[in-house]
The first five atom37 places (N, CA, C, CB, O) and aatype in JSON, in Angstrom:
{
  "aatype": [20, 20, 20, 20, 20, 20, 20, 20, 20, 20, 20, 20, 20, 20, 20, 20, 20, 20, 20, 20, 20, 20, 20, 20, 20, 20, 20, 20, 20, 20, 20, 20, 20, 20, 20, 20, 20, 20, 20, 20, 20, 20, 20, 20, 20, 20, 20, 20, 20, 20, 20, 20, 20, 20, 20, 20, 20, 20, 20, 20, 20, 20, 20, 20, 20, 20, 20, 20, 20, 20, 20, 20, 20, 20, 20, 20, 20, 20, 20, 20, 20, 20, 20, 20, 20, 20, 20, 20, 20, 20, 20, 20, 20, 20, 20, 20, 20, 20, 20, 20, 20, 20, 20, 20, 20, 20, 20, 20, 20, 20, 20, 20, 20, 20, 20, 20, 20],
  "atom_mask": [
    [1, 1, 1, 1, 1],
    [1, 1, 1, 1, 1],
    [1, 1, 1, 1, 1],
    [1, 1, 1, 1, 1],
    [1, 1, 1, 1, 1],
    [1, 1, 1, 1, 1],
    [1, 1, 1, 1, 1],
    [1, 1, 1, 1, 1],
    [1, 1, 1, 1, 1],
    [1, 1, 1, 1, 1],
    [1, 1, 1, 1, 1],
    [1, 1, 1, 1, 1],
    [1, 1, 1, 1, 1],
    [1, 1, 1, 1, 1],
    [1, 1, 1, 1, 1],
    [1, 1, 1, 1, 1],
    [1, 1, 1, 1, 1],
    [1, 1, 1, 1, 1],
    [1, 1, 1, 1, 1],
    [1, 1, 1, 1, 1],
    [1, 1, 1, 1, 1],
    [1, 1, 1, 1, 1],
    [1, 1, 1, 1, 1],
    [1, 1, 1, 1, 1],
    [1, 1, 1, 1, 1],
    [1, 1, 1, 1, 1],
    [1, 1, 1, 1, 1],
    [1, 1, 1, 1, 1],
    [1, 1, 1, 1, 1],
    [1, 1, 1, 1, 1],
    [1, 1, 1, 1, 1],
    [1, 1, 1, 1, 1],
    [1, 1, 1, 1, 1],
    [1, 1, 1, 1, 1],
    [1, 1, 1, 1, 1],
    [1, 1, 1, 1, 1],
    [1, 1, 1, 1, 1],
    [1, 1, 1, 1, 1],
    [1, 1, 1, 1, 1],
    [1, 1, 1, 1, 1],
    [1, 1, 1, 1, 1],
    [1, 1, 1, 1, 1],
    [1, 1, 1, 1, 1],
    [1, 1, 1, 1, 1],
    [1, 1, 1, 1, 1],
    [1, 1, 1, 1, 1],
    [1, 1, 1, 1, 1],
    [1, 1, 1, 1, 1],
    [1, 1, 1, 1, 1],
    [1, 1, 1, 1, 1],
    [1, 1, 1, 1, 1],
    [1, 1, 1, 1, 1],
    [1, 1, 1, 1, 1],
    [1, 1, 1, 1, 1],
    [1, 1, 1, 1, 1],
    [1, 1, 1, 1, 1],
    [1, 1, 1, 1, 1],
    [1, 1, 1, 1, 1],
    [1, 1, 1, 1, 1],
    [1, 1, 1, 1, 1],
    [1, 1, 1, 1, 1],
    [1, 1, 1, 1, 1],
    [1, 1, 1, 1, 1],
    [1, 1, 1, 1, 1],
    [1, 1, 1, 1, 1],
    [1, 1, 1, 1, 1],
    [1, 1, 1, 1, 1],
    [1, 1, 1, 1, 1],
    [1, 1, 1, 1, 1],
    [1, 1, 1, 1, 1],
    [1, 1, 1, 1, 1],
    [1, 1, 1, 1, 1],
    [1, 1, 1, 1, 1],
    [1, 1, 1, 1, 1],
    [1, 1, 1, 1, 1],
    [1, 1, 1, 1, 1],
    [1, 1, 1, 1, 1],
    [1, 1, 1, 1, 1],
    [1, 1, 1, 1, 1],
    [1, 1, 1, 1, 1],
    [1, 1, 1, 1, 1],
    [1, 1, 1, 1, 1],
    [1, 1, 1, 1, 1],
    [1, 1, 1, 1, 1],
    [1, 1, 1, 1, 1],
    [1, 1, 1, 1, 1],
    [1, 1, 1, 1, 1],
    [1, 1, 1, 1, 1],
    [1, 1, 1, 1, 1],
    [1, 1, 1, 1, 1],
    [1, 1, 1, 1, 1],
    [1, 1, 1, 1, 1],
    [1, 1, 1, 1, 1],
    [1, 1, 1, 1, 1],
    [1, 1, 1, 1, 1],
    [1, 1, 1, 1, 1],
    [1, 1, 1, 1, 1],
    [1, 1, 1, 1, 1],
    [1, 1, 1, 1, 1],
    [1, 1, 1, 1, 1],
    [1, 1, 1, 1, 1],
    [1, 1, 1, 1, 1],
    [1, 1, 1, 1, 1],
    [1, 1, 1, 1, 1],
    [1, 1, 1, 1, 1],
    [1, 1, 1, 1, 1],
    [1, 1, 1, 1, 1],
    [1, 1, 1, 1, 1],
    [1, 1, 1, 1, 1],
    [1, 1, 1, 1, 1],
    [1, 1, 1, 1, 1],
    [1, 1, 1, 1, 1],
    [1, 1, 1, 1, 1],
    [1, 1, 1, 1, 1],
    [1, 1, 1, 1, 1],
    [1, 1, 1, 1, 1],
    [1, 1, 1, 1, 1]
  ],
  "atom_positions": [
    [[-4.7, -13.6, 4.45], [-4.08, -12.58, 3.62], [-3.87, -11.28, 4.41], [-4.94, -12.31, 2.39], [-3.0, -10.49, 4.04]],
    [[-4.77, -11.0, 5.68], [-4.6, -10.43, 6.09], [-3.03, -9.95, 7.23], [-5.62, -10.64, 6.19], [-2.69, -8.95, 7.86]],
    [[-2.56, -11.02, 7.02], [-1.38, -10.97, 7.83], [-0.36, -10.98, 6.39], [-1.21, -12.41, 9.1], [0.63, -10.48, 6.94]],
    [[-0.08, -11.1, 5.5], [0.5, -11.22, 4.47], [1.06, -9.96, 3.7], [-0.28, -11.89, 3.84], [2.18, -9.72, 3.25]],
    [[-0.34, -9.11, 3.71], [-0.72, -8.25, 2.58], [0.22, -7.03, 3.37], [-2.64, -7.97, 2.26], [1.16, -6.67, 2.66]],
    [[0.14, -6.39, 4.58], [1.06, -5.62, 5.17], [2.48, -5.52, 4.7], [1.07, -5.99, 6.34], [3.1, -4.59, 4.18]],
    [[2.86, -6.93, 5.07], [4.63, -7.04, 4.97], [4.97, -7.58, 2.82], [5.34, -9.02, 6.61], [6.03, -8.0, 2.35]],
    [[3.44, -7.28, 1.93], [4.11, -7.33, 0.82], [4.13, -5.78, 0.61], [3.48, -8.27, -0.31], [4.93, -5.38, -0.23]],
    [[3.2, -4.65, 1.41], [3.61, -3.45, 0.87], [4.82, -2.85, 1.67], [2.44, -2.51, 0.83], [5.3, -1.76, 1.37]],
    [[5.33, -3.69, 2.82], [6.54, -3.02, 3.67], [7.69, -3.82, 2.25], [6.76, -3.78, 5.94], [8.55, -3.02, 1.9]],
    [[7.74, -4.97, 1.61], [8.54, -5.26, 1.04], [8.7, -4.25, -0.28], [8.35, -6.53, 0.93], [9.69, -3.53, -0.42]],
    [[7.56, -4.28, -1.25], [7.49, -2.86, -1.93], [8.16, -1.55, -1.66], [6.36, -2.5, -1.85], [8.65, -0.67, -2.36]],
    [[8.03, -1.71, -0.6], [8.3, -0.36, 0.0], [10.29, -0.19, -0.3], [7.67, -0.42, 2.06], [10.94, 0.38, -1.17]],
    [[10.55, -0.76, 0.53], [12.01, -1.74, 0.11], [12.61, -1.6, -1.2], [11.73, -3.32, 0.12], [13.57, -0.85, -1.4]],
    [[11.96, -2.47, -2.26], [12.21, -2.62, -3.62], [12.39, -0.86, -4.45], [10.78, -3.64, -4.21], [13.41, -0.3, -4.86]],
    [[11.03, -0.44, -4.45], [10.95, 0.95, -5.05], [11.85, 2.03, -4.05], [9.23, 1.43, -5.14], [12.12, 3.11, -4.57]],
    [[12.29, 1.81, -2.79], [13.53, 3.11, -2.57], [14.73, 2.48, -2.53], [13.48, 4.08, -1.1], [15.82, 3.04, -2.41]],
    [[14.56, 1.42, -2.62], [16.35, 0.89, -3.42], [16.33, 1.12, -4.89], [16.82, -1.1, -3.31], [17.36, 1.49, -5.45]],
    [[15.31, 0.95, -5.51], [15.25, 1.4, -6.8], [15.75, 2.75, -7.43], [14.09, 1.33, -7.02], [16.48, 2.79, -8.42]],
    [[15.25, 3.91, -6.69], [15.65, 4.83, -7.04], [16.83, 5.02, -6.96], [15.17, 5.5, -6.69], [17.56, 5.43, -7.86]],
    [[17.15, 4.69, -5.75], [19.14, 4.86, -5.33], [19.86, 4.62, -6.21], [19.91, 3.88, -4.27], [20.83, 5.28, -6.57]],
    [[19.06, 2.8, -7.03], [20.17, 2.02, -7.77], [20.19, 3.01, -9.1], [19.76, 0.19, -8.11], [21.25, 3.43, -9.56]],
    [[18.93, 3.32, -9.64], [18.62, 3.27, -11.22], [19.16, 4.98, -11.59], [16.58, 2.89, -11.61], [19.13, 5.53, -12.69]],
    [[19.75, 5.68, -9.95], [20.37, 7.17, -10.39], [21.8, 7.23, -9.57], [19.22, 8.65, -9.86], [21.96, 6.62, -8.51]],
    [[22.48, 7.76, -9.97], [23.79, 7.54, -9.46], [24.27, 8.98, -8.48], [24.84, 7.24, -10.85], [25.41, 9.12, -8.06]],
    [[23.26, 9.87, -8.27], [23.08, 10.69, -7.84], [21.87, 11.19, -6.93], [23.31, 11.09, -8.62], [20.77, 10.66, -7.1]],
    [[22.03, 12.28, -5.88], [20.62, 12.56, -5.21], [20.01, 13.73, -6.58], [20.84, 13.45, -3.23], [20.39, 14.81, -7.05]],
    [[18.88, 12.78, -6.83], [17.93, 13.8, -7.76], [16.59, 13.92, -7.23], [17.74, 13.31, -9.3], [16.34, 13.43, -6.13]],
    [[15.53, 14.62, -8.01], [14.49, 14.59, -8.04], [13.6, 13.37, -7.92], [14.41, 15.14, -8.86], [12.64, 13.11, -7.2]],
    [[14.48, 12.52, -9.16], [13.57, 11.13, -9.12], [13.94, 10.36, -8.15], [13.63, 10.23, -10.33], [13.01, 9.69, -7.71]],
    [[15.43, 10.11, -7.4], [15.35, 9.65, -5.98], [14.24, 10.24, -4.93], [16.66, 9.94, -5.41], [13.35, 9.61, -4.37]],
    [[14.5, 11.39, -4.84], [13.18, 11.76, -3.7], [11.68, 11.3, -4.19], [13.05, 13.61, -3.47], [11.09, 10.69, -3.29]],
    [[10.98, 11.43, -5.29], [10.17, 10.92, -5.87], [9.89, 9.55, -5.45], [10.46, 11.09, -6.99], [8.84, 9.32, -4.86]],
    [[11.13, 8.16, -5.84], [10.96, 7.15, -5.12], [10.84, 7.5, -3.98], [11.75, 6.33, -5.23], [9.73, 7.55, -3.44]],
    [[11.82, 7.77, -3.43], [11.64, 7.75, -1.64], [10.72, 7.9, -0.77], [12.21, 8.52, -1.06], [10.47, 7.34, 0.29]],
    [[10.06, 9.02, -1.54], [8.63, 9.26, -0.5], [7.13, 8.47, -0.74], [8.18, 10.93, -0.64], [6.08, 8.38, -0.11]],
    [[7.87, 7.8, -2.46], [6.81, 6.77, -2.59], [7.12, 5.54, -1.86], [6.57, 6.43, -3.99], [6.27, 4.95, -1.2]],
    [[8.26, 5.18, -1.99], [8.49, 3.87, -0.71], [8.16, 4.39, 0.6], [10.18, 3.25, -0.52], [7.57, 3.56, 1.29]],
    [[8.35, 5.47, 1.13], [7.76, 5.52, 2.66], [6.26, 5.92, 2.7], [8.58, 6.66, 3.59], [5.67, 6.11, 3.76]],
    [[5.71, 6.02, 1.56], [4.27, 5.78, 1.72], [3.83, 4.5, 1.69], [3.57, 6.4, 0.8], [2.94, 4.17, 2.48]],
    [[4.36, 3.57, 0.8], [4.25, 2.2, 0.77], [4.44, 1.45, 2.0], [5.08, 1.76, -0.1], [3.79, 0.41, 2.17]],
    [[5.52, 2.0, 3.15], [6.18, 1.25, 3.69], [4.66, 1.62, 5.44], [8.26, 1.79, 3.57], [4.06, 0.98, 6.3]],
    [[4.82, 3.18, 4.9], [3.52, 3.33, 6.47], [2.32, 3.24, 6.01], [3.38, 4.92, 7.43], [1.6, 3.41, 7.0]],
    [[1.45, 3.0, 4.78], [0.33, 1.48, 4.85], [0.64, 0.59, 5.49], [0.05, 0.67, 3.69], [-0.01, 0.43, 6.52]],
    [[1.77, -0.4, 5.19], [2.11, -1.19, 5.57], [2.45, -1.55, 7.12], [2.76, -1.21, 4.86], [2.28, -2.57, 7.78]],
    [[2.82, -0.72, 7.32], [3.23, -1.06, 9.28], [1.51, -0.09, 9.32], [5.51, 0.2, 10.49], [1.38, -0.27, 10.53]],
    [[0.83, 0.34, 9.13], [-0.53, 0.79, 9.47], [-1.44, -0.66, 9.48], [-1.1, 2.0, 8.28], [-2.1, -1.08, 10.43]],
    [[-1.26, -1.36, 8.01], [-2.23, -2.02, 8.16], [-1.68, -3.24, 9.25], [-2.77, -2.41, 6.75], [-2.49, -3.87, 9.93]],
    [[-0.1, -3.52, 9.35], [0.49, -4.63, 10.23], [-0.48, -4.53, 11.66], [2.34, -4.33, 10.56], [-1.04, -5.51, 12.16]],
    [[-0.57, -2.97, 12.25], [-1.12, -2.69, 13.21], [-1.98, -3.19, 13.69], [-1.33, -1.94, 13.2], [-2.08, -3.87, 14.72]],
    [[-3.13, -2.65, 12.43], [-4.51, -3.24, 12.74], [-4.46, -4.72, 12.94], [-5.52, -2.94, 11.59], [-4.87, -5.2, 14.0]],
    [[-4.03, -5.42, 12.06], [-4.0, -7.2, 12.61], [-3.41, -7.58, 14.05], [-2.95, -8.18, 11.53], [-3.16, -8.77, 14.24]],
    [[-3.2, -6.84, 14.87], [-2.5, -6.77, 16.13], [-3.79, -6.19, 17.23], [-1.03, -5.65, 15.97], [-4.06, -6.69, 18.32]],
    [[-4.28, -5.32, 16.74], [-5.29, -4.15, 16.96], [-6.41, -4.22, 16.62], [-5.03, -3.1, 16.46], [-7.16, -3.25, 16.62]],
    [[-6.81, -5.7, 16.18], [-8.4, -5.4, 15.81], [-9.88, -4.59, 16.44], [-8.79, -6.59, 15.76], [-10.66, -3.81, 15.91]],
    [[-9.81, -5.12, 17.66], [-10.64, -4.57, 18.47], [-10.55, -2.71, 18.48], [-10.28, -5.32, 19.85], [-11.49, -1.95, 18.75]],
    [[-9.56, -2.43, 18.22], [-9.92, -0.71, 18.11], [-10.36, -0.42, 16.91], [-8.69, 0.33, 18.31], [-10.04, -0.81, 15.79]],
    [[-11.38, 0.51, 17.42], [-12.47, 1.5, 16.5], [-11.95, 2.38, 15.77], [-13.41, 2.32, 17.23], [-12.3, 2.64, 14.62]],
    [[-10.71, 3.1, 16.64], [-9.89, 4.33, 15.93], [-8.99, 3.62, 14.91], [-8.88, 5.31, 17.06], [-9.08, 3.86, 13.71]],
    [[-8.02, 2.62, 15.5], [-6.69, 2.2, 14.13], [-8.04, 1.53, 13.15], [-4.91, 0.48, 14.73], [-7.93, 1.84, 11.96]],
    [[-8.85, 0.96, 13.38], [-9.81, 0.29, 12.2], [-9.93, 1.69, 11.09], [-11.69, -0.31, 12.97], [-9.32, 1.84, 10.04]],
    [[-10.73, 2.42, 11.61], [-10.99, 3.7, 10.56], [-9.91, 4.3, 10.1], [-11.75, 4.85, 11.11], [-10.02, 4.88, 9.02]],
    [[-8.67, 4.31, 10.74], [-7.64, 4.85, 10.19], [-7.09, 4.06, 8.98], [-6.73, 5.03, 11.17], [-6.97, 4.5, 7.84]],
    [[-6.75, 2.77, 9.43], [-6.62, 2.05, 8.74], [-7.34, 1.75, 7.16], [-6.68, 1.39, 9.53], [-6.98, 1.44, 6.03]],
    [[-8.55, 2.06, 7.87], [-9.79, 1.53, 6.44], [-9.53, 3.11, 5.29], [-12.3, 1.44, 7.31], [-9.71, 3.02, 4.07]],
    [[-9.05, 4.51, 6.02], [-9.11, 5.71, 5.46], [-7.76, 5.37, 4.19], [-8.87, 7.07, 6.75], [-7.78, 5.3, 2.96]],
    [[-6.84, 5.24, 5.08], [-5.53, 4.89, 4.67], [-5.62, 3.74, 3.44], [-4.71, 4.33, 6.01], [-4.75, 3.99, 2.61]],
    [[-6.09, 3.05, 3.22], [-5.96, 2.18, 2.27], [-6.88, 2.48, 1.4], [-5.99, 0.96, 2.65], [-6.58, 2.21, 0.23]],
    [[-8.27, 3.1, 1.65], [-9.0, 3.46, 0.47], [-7.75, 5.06, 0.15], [-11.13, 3.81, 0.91], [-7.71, 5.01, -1.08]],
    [[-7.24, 5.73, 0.37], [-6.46, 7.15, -0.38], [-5.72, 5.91, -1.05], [-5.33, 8.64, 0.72], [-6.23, 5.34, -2.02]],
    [[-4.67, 5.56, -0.58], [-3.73, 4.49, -0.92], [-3.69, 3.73, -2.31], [-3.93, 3.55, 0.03], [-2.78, 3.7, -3.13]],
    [[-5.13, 3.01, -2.36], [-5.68, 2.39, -3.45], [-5.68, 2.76, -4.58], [-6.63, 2.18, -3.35], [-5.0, 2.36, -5.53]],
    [[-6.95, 4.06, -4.46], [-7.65, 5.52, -5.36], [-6.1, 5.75, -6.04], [-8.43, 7.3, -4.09], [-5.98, 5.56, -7.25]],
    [[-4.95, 6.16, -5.24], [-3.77, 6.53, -5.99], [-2.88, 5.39, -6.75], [-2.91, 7.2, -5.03], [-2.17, 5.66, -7.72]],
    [[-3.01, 4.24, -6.25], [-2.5, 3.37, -6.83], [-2.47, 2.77, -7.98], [-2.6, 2.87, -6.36], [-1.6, 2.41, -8.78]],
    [[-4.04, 2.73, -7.87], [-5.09, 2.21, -9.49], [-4.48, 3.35, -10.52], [-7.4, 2.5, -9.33], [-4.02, 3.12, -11.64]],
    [[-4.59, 4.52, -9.92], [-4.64, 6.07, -10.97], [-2.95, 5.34, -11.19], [-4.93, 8.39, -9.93], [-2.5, 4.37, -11.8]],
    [[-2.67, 5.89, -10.77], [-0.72, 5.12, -11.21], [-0.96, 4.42, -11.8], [0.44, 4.33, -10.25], [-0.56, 4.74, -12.92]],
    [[-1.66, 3.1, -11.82], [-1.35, 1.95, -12.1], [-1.49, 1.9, -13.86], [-2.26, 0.99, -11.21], [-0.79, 1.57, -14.81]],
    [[-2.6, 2.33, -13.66], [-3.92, 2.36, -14.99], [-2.64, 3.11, -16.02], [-5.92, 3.76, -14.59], [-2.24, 2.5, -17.01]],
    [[-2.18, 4.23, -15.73], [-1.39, 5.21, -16.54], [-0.12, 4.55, -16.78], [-1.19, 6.63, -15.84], [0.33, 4.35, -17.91]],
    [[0.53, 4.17, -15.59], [1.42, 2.72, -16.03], [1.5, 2.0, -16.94], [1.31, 1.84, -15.49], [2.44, 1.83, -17.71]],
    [[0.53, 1.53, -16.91], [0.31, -0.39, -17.59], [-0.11, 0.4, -19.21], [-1.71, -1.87, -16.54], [0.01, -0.35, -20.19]],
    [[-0.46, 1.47, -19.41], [-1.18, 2.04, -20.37], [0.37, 1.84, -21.42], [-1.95, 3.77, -19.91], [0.34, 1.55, -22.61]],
    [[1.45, 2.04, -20.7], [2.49, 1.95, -21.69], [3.25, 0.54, -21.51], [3.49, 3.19, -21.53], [4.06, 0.1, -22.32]],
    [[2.92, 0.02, -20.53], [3.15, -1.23, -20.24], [2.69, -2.14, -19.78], [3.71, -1.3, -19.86], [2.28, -1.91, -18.64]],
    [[2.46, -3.52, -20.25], [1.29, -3.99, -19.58], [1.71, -5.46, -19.59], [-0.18, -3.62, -20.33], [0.97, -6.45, -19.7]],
    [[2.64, -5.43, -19.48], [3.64, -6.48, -18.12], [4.67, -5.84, -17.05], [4.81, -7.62, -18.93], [5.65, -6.34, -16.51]],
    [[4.16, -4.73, -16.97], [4.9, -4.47, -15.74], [4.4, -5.19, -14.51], [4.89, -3.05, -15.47], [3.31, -4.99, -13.97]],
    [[5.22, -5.96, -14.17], [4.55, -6.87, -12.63], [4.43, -6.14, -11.58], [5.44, -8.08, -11.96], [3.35, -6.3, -11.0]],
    [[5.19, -5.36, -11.1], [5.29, -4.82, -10.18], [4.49, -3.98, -9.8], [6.12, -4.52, -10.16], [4.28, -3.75, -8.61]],
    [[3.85, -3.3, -10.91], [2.25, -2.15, -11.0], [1.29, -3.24, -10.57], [1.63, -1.36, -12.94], [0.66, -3.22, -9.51]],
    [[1.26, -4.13, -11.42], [-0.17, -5.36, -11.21], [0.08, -6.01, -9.86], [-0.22, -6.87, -12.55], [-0.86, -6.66, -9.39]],
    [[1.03, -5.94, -9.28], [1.32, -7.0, -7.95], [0.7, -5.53, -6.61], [3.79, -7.7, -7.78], [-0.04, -5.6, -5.63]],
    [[1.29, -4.64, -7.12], [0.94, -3.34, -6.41], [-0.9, -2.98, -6.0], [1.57, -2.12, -7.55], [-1.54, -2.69, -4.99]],
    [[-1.22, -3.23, -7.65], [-2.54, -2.85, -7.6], [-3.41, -3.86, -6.81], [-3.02, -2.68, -8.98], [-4.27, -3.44, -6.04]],
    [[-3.18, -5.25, -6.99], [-3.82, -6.13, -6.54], [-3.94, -5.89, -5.4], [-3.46, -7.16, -6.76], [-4.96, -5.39, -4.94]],
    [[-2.55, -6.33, -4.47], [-2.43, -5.65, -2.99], [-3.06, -4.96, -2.63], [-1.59, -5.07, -2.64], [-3.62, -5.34, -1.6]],
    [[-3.49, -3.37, -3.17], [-4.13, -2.75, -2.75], [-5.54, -3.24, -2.82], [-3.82, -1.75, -3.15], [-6.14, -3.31, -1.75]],
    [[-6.09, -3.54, -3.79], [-7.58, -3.55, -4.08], [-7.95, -4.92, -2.83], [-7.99, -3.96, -6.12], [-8.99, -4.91, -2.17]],
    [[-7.1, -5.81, -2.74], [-7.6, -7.08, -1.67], [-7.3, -6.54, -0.07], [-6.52, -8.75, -1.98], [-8.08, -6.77, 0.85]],
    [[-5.81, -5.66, 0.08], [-6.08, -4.95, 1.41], [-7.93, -3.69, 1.48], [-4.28, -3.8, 1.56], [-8.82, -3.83, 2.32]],
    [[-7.92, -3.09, 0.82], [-8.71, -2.04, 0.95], [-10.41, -3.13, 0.89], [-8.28, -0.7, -0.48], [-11.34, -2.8, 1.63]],
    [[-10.5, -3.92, 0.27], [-11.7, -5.05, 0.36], [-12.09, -5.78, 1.86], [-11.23, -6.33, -0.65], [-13.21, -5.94, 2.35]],
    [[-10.58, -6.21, 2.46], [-10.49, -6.33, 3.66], [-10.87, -5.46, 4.61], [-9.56, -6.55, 3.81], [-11.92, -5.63, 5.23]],
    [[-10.15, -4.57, 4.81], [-10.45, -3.29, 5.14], [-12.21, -2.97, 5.86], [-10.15, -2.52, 3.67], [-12.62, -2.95, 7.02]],
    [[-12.93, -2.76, 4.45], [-14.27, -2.87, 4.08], [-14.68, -4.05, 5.18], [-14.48, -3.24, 2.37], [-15.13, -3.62, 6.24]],
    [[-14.61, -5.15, 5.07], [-15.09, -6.35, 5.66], [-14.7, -5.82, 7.1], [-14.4, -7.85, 5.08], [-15.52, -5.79, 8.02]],
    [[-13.56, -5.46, 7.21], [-13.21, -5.8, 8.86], [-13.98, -4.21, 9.23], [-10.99, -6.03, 9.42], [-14.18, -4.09, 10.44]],
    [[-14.33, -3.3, 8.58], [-15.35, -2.42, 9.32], [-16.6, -2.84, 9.61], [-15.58, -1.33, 8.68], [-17.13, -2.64, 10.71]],
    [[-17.22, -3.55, 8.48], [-18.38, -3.98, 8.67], [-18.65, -5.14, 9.58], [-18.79, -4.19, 7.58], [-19.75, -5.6, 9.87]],
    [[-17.64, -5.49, 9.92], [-17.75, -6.9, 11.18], [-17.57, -5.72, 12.53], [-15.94, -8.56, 11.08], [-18.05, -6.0, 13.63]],
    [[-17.13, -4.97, 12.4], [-17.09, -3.74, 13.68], [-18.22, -3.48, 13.8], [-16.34, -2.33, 13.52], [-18.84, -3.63, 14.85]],
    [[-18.67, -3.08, 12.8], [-20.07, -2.01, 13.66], [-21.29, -3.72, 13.99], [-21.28, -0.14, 11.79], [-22.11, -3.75, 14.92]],
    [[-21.15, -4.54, 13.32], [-22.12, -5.86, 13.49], [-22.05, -6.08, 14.87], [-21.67, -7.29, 12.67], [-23.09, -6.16, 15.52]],
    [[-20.81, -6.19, 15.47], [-19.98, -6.62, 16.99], [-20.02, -5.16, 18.03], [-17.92, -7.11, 16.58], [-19.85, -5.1, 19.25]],
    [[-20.29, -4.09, 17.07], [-20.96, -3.38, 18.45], [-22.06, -3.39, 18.52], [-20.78, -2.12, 18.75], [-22.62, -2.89, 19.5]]
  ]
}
């Protein structure tokens, strides 16, 4: 999953700033809104791609592990307030999951760091 979970938040990433483009027919507020939420989505994503390339470093590990616990924390908070009015939105629940199994990973692959030093 660890090779997986990257390129579903680079795909996210994708979906939600084409989204905005499509769903306003104009540059607004809520385009930039998407936008900078897809390029947050999109640099987790090439962050965490990294680390699976990069295991052995100490620095992208912690960055990585920082990055996905903020990431998460904001995601859930979205999510939770989301689903509160909707609760088949897939795309919140596919979001949240992602996060909570990257950021679990995360966790694991620090704690196999400090074991291996």
């Amino acid at each position: 999953y660890q090779i997986i979970s990257p390129w579903i938040f680079i795909a996210l990433s994708v979906l939600h700033t084409a989204a905005g483009f499509i769903s306003n027919k104009s540059i607004s507020e809520n385009v930039f809104w998407f936008f900078t939420g897809g390029m947050a989505l999109f640099y987790v994503g090439v962050i965490n791609l990294i680390q699976t390339k990069n295991q052995a470093d100490n620095f992208i590990g912690t960055f990585t592990f920082i990055s996905n616990l903020v990431m998460t924390i904001f995601i859930v908070n979205f999510g939770i307030y989301n689903l509160q009015r909707n609760l088949s939105d897939a795309p919140s629940w596919l979001l949240m999951l992602n996060s909570v199994i990257t950021l679990f990973l995360s966790i694991k692959n620090k704690r196999t760091e400090r074991i291996s030093l």
